[in-house]
C-alpha positions as CSV (number, residue, x, y, z in Angstrom):
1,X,90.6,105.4,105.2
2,X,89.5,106.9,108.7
3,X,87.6,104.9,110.9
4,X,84.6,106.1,112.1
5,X,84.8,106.6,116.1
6,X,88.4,107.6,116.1
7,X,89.1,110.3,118.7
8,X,89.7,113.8,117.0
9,X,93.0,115.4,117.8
10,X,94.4,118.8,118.0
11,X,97.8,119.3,118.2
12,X,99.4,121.2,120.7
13,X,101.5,124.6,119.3
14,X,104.2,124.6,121.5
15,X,104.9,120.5,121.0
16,X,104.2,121.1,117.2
17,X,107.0,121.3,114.7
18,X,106.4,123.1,111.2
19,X,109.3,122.4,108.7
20,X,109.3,123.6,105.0
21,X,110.0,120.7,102.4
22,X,111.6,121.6,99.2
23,X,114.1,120.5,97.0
24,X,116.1,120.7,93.7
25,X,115.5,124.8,93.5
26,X,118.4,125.0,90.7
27,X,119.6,128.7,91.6
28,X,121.2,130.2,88.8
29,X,119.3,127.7,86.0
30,X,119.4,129.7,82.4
31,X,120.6,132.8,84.4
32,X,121.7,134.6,80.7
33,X,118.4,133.1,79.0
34,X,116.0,136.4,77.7
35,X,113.2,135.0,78.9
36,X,114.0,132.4,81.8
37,X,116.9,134.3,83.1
38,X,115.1,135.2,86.4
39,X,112.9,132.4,86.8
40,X,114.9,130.3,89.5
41,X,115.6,133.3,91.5
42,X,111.6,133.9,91.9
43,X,110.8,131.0,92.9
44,X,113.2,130.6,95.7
45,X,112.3,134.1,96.5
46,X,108.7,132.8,96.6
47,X,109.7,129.6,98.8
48,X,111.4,131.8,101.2
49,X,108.4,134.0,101.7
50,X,106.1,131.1,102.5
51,X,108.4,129.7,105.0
52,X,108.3,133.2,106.5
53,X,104.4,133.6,106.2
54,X,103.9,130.0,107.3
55,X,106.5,130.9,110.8
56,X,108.1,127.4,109.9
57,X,110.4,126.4,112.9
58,X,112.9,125.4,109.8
59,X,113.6,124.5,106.0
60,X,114.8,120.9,105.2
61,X,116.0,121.3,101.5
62,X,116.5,117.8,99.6
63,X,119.6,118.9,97.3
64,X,120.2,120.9,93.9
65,X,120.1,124.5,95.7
66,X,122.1,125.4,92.8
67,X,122.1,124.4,89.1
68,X,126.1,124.2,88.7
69,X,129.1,123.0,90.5
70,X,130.2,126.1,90.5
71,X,127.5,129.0,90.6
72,X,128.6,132.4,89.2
73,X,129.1,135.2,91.3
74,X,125.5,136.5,90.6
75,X,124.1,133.0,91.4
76,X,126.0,133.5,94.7
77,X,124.8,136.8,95.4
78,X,121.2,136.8,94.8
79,X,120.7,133.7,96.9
80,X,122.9,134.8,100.0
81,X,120.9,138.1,99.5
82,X,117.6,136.0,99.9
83,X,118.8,134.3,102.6
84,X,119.2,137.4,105.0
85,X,116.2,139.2,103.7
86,X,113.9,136.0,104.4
87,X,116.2,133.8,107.1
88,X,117.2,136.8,109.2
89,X,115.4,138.3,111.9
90,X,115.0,138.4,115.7
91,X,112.3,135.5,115.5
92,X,113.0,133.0,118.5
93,X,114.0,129.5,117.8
94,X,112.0,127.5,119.9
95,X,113.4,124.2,119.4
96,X,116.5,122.9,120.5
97,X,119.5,120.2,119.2
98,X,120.8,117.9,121.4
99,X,122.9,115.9,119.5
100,X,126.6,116.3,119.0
101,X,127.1,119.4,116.3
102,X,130.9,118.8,115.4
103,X,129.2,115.5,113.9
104,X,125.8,116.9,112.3
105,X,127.5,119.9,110.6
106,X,131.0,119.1,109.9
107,X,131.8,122.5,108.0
108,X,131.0,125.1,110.7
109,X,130.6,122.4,114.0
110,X,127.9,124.0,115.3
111,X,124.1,125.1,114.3
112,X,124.0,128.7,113.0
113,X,121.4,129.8,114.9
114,X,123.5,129.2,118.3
115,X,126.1,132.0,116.9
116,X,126.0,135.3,118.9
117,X,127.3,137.2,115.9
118,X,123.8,136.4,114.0
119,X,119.9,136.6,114.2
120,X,118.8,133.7,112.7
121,X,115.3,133.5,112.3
122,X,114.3,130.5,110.4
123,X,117.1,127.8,110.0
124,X,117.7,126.0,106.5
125,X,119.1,122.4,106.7
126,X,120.1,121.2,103.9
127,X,121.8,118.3,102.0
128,X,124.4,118.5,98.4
129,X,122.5,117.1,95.1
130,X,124.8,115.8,92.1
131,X,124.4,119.4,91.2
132,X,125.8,121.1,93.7
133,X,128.3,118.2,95.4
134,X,131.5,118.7,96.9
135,X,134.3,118.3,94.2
136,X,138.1,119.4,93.6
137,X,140.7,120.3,96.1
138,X,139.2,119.7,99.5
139,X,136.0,118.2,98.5
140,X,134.2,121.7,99.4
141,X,130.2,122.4,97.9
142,X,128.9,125.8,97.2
143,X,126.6,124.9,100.2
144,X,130.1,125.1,102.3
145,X,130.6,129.1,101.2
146,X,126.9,129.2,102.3
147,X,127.4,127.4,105.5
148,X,130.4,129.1,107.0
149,X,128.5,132.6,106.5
150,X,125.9,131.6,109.0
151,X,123.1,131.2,105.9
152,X,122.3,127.8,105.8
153,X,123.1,124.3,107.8
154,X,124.9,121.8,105.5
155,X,124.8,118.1,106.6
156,X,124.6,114.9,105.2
157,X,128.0,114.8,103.8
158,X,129.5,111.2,103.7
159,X,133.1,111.0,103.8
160,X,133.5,107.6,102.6
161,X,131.5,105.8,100.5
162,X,132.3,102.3,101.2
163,X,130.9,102.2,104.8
164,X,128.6,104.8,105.5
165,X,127.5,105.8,109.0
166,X,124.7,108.6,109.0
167,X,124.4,110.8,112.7
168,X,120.9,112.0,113.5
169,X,120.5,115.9,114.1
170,X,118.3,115.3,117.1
171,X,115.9,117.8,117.8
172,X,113.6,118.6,120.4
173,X,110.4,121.0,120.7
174,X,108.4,120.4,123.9
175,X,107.5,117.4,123.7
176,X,108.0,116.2,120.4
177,X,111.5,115.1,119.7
178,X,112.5,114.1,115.5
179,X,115.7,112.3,114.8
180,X,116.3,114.3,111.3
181,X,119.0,111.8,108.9
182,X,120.2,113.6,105.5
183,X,122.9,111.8,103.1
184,X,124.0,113.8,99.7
185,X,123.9,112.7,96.7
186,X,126.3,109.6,95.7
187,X,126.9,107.7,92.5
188,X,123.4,105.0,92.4
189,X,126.0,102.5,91.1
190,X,128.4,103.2,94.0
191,X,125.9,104.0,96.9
192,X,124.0,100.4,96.0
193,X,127.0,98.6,96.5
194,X,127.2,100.0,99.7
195,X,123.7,99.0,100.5
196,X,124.6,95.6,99.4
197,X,127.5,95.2,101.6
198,X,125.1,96.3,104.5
199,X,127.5,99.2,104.5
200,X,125.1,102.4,105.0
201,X,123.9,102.5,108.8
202,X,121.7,104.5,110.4
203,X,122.8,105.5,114.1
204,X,119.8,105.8,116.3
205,X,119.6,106.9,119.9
206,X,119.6,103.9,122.7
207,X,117.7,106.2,125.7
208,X,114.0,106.9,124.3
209,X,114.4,105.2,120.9
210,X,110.6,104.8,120.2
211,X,109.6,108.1,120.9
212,X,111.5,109.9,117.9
213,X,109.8,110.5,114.7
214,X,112.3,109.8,112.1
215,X,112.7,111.7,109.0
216,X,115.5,110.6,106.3
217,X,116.3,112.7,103.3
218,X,118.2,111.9,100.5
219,X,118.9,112.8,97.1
220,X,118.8,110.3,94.2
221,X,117.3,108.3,91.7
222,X,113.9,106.9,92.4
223,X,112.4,106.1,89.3
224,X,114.4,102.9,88.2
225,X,116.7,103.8,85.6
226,X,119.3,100.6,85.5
227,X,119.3,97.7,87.9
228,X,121.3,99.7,90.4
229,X,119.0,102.4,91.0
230,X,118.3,103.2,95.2
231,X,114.9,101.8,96.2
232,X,112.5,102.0,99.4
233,X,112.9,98.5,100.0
234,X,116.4,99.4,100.6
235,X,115.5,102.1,103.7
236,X,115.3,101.1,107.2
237,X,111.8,99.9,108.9
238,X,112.1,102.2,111.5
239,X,112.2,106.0,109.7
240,X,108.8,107.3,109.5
241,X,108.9,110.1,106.3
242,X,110.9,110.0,103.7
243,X,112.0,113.3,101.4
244,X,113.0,112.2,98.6
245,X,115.2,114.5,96.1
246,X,116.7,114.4,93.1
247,X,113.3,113.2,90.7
248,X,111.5,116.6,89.5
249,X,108.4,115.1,89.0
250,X,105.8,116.8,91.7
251,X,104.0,114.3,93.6
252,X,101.9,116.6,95.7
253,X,100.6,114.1,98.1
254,X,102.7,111.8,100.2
255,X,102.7,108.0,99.2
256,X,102.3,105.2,101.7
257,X,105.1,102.3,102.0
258,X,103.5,99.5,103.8
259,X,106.2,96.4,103.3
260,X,108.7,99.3,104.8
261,X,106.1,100.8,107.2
262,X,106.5,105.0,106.9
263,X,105.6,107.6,104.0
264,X,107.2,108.7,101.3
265,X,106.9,112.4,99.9
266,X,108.8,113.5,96.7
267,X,107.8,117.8,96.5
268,X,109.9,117.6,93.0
269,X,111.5,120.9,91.3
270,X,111.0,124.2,91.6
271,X,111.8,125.1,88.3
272,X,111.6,123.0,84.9
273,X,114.8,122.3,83.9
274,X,114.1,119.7,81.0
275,X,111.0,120.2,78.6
276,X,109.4,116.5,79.6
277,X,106.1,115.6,80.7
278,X,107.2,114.6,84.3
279,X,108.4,118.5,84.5
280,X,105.0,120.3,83.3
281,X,103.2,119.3,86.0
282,X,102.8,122.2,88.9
283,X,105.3,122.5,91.6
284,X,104.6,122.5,94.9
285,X,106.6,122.9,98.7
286,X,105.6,121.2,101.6
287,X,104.4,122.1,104.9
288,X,104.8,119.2,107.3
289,X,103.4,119.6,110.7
290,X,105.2,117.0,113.6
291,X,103.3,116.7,116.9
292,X,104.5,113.8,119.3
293,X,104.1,110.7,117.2
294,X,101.0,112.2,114.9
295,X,102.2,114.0,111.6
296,X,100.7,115.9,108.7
297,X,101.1,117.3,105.4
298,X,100.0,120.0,103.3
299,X,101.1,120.4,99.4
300,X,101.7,124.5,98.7
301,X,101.3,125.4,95.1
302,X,104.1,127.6,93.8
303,X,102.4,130.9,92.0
304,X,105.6,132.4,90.6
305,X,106.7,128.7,88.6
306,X,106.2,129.3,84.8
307,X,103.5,127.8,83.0
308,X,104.5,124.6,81.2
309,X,102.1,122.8,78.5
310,X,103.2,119.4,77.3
311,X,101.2,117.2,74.3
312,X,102.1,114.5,72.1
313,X,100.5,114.0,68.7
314,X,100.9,111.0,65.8
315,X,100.6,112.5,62.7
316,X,99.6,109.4,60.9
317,X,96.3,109.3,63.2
318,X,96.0,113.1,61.8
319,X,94.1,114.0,58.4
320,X,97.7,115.8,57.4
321,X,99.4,114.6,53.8
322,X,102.6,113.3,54.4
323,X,103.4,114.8,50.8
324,X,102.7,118.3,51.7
325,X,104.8,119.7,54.4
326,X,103.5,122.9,54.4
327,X,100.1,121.6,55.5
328,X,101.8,119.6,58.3
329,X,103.5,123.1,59.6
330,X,100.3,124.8,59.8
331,X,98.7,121.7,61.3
332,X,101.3,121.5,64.0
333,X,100.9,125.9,64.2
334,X,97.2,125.4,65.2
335,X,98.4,122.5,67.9
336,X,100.7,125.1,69.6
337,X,98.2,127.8,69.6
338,X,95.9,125.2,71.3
339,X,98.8,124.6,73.8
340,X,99.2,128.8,74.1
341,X,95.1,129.2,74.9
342,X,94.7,126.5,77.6
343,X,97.9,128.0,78.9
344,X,96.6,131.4,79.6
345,X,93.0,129.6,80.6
346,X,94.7,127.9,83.3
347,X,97.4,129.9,84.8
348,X,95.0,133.4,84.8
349,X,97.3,134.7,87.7
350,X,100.5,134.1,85.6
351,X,101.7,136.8,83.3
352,X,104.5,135.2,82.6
353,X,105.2,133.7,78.7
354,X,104.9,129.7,79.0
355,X,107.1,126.6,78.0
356,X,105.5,125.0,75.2
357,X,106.6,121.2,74.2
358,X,104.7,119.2,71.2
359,X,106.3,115.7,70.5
360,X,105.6,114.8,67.2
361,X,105.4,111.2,66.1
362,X,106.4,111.4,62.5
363,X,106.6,108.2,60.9
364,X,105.9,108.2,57.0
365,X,106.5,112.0,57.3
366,X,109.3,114.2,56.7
367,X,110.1,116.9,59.2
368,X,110.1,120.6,59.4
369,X,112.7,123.0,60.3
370,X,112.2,123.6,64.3
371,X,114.2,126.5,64.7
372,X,112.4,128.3,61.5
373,X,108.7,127.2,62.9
374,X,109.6,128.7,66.1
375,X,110.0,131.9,64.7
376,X,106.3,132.8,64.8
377,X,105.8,132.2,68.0
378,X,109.0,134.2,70.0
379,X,107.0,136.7,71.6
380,X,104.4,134.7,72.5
381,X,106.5,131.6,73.7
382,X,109.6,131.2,76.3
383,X,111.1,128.5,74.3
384,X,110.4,129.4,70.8
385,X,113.5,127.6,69.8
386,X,112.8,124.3,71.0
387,X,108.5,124.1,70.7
388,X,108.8,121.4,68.9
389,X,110.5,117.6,69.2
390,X,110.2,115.0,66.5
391,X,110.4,111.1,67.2
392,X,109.3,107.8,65.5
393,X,108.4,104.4,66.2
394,X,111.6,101.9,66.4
395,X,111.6,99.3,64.5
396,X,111.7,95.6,66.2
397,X,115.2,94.1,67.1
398,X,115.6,91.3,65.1
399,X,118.1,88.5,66.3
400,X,119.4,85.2,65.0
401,X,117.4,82.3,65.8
402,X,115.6,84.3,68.4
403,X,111.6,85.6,67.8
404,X,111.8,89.7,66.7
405,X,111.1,91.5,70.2
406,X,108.6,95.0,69.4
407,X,110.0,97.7,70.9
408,X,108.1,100.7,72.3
409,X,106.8,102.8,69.6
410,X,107.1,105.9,72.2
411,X,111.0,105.4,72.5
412,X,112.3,108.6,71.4
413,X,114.3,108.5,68.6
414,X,116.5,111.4,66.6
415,X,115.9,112.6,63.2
416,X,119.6,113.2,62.4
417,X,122.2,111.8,62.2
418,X,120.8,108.3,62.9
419,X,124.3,106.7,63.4
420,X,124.8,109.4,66.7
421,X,122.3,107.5,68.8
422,X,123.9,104.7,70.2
423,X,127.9,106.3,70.5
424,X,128.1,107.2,73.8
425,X,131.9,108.5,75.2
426,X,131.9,105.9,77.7
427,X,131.5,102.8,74.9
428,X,134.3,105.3,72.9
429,X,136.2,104.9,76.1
430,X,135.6,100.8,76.0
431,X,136.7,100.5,72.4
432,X,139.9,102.5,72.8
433,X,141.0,100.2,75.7
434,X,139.7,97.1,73.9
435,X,141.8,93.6,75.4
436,X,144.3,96.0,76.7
437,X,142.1,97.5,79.6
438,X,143.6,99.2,82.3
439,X,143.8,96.9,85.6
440,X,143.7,98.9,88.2
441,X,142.3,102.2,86.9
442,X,138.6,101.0,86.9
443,X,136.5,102.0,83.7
444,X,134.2,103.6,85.3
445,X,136.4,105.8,87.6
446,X,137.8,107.0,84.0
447,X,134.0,107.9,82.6
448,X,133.7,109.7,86.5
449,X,136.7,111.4,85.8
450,X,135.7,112.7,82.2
451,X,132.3,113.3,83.5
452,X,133.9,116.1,86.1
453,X,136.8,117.4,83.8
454,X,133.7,118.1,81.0
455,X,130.6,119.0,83.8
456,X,132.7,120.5,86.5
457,X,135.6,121.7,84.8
458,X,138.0,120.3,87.6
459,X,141.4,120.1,85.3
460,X,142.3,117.8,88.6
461,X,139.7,115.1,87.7
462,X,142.3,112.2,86.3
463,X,144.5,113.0,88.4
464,X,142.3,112.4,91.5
465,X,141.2,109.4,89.5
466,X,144.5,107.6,90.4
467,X,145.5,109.0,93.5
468,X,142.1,107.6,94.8
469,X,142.6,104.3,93.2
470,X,146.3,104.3,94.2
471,X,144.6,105.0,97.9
472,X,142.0,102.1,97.7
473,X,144.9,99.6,96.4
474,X,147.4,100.2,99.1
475,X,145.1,100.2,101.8
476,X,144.1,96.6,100.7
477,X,147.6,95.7,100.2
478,X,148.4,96.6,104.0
479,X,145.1,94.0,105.2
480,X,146.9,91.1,102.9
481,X,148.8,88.3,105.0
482,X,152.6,89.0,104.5
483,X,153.1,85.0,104.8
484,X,150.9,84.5,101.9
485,X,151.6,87.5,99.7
486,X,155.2,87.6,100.5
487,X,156.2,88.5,96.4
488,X,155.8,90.5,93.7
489,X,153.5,87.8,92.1
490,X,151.3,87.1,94.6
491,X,150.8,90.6,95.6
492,X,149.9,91.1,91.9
493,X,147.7,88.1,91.7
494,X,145.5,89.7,94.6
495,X,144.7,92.9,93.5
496,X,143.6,91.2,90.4
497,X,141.4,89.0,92.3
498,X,140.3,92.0,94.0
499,X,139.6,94.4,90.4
500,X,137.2,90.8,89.5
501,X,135.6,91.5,92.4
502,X,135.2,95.1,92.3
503,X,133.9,94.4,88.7
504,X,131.2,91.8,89.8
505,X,129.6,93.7,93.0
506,X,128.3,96.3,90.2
507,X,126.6,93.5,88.5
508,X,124.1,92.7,91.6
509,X,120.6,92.7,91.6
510,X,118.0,94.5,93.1
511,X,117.9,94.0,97.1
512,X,116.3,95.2,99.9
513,X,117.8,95.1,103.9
514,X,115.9,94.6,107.0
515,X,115.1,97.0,109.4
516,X,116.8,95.3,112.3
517,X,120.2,96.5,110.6
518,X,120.3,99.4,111.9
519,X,123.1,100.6,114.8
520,X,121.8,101.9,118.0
521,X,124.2,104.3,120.1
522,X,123.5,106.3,123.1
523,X,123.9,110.3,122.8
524,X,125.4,112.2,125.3
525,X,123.1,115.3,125.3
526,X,124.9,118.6,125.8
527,X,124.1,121.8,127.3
528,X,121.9,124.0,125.2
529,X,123.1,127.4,124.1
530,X,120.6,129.6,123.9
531,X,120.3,132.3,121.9
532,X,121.1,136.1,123.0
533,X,118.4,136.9,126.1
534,X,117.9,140.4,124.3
535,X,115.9,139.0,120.9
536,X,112.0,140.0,120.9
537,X,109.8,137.7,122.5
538,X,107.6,136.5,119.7
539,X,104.2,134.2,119.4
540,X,104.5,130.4,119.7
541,X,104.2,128.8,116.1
542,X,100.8,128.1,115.4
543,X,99.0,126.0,113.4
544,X,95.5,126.1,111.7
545,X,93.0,125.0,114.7
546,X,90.9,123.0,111.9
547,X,91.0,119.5,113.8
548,X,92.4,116.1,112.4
549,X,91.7,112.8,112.8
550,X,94.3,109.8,113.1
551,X,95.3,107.5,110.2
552,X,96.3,104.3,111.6
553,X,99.4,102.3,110.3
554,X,99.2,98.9,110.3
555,X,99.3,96.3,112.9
556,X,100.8,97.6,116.0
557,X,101.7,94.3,117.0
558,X,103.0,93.3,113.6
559,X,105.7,95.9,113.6
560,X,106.7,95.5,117.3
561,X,110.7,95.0,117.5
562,X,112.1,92.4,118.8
563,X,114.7,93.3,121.3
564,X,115.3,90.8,123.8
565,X,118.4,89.9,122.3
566,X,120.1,93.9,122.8
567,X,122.1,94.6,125.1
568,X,123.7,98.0,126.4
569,X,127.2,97.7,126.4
570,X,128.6,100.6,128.7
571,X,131.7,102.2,126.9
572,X,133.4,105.1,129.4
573,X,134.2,108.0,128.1
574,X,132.2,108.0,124.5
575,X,129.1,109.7,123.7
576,X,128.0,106.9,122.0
577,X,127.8,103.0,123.2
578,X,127.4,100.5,120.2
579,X,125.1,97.3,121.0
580,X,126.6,94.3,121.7
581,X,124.2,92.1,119.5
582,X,123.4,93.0,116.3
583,X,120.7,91.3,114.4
584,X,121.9,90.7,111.3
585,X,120.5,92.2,107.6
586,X,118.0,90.3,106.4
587,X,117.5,90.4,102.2
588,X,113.6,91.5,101.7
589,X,111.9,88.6,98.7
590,X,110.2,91.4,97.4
591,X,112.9,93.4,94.8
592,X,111.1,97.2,95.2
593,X,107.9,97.3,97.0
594,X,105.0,98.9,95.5
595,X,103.9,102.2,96.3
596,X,100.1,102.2,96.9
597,X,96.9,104.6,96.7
598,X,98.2,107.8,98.3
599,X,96.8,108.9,101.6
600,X,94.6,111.5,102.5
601,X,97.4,114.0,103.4
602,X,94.5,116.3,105.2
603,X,94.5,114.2,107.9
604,X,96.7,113.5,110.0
605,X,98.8,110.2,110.2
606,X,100.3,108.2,113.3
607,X,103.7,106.7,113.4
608,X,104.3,103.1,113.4
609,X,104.8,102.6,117.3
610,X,108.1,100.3,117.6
């Protein structure tokens, strides 16, 4: 809540940075589909536009530009054709990077914008989703083809999982300077043992250190699917925003994180790419506005998304005769044509035919043919094939000598075949192996493996399987003490010990680091190149003169770092100079910190002063 009192503040355009937030697009999603076929390429079409209309100084995208590993070639050619109808243009880049490029942008070592061959007119950084990630011989994304064309700026790549070391793009715009962090999707299971080894580090500049606004984007799993799933508690005290990618749920205002100390803002999907309740809510982009240390944000409804109605009925709760199915069908007819109506009330600008989705709780009723009832509504729905989805209640577990635990009765179960539910390939996998599993070849690298070869159609996906684990193996064999491991045995016996211990890292609890973790390095800044002297002088970026108030943070003297104990350590000839003290990682009590009451993201918010 704003205090009363608080000094009004108006930001100052040429200090003010205006970046475009959106995430998970999924170009080339149901490309072939009658209906749906053109409804990813719209929406990024739409995105592009507001970025244009908005004069964004650049586009952070969170991952998932494309739906596949490996778009088709009209995937590929409607988006680069986007890109240079929307990103393209003699509009001057008024912000500069001063970091080291061969680090931030490992594909093309250097920003696009800085080429002379192109007229780049609004930058697009983005990160790799488990979508689009780099796979097969080379490790190369779709987002690299993009990259070395001069269409988009593709960081966040780590290159090895075990210890990972994340470079700042450091950017400057008068006088407001953001330190932007990006990391690609990586396995939760793997990335969280990282994290628990106090293996991911965040590099931050020595010279000027509290006067960059920190943003960190990443791409993964926030709503807490097993016990190894990435949460905030696990990001460093000292970032400000957070984009979070990967969940397609649309949280159109951004959440407060006070245990951590900055914001979180998840923009979701731009397209529905799963009929599920999370998915039918509207989609938005974000427009968020840096100036100094003060920040806003402002949620931008997507008109071209298609509509998307989602219900849930219990027919047991409904006057409907379980003994008359034809009775239930036109029941559940008249709850779809429900669905259709408040579609077309709500979405009176789209023309578009809408995604209807009516789960059904049937128990003590049979069920109805899906594909038949859809029938009657193909030219009035997109997804007439799949309207409707049929669950019951699960019955409680019971156990010996143990009290019968109730289940959730909203646990979706299948109709047929019953016996389907639980075989998964990985447990096919497990009981194949049975007591003679593998030793070295990890179960779940084989699962990975299958996953690719299946998903990804990469024929080399065993194959890298073993090379990798061959890799891991013999460079632990080379730390070993020769005097100690000096035979077959013994050498045997501690890669053994090490599998075990492989094995038991996944097994760890939730956890959470301290901010004091985090590396600091100085950055030698480099020239600037400018781009060519004979582009059109344009207007400064603007922003809407509508004044904002401050949102205070917390205690400033509660989140004051301590730093007596750092010292510079001068290292010649590097651009960077690690710390010579550390302070050590610190494991939070509290497992995943609570997100509270979102903020009022019309006004504008200060960051946490270090």
């Amino acid at each position: 809540m704003v205090e009363e009192g608080v000094e009004e503040y108006v930001p100052a355009p040429e200090d003010t940075f205006k970046i475009l937030l959106t995430t998970d697009t999924h170009i080339g999603y149901l490309e072939k589909d009658i209906h749906r076929n053109e409804d990813s390429f719209n929406t990024w079409d739409e995105i592009l536009s507001i970025a244009r209309d908005e004069q964004v100084d650049f586009i952070l995208h969170g991952g998932d530009l494309f739906h596949s590993n490996k778009p088709s070639r009209k995937t590929l050619f409607r988006t680069m054709k986007s890109l240079r109808h929307y990103c393209m243009g003699d509009k001057d880049i008024e912000f500069s990077i001063l970091s080291d490029q061969s680090k931030n942008f490992p594909s093309t070592e250097t920003v696009n914008y800085e080429d002379e061959n192109y007229n780049v007119g609004i930058p697009i950084f983005v990160i790799h989703g488990n979508h689009d990630d780099p796979s097969g011989d080379g490790q190369f994304s779709a987002l690299d083809i993009l990259a070395v064309s001069n269409l988009v700026n593709y960081f966040g790549k780590a290159t090895n999982y075990d210890d990972i070391s994340i470079y700042p793009i450091l950017l400057e715009k008068g006088k407001t300077k953001i330190a932007l962090y990006g990391l690609g999707n990586v396995r939760d299971e793997r990335l969280f043992n990282t994290f628990s080894k106090k293996k991911v580090k965040l590099l931050r500049p020595v010279q000027d250190r509290d006067d960059w606004f920190n943003i960190f984007t990443l791409h993964q799993n926030r709503v807490k699917h097993s016990k190894n799933t990435i949460n905030e508690g696990m990001l460093d005290k000292f970032l400000d925003f957070i984009y979070w990618g990967h969940e397609h749920e649309c949280r159109a205002e951004m959440e407060e994180c006070p245990e951590r100390g900055f914001y979180v803002y998840q923009s979701g999907s731009s397209v529905a790419t799963s009929l599920s309740e999370s998915e039918s809510k509207r989609k938005h982009v974000g427009l968020l506005a840096v100036c100094g240390d003060q920040f806003s944000l402002q949620s931008i409804s997507l008109k071209t998304v298609r509509p998307f109605m989602f219900d849930t009925i219990v027919l047991e709760t409904e006057n409907v005769d379980p003994d008359d199915p034809d009775q239930m069908e036109e029941f559940l007819a008249e709850k779809v044509e429900v669905m259709i109506d408040k579609s077309k009330a709500e979405y009176t600008d789209n023309s578009l035919l809408p995604l209807i989705r009516l789960r059904v709780e049937y128990t003590g009723y049979s069920t109805i043919q899906v594909t038949r009832f859809g029938r009657r509504f193909s030219e009035v729905v997109a997804n007439s094939s799949d309207i409707l989805h049929f669950f019951r209640k699960r019955k409680p577990l019971k156990k010996p000598g143990k009290r019968n635990m109730e289940v959730s009765n909203t646990v979706d179960m299948p109709i047929r075949p019953e016996q389907l539910d639980e075989t998964r390939v990985e447990d096919f996998i497990s009981q194949m192996l049975g007591p003679n599993s593998l030793n070295l070849l990890h179960q779940r690298d084989i699962n990975f493996a299958l996953k690719n070869f299946v998903d990804k159609e990469e024929n080399s996906a065993f194959s890298d399987a073993i090379d990798n684990s061959l890799v891991e193996y013999q460079n632990y064999i080379e730390t070993l003490d020769p005097r100690v491991t000096n035979t077959a045995d013994t050498i045997t016996d501690a890669i053994l010990s090490r599998v075990i211990v492989r094995e038991f890292s996944s097994s760890s609890d939730s956890m959470s680091v301290d901010d004091d973790d985090s590396l600091s390095i100085e950055i030698e800044i480099p020239s600037i190149v400018k781009k060519k002297e004979t582009k059109k002088e344009k207007n400064r970026v603007t922003i809407p003169p509508k004044k904002k108030k401050l949102i205070k943070r917390g205690s400033k003297d509660s989140k004051k770092r301590k730093r007596d104990d750092l010292d510079d350590v001068a290292i010649p000839n590097k651009k960077m100079k690690l710390e010579s003290d550390l302070l050590a990682l610190i494991a939070a009590e509290d497992e995943s910190p609570s997100i509270p009451s979102q903020p009022d993201t019309s006004k504008w918010g200060k960051k946490k002063k270090i």
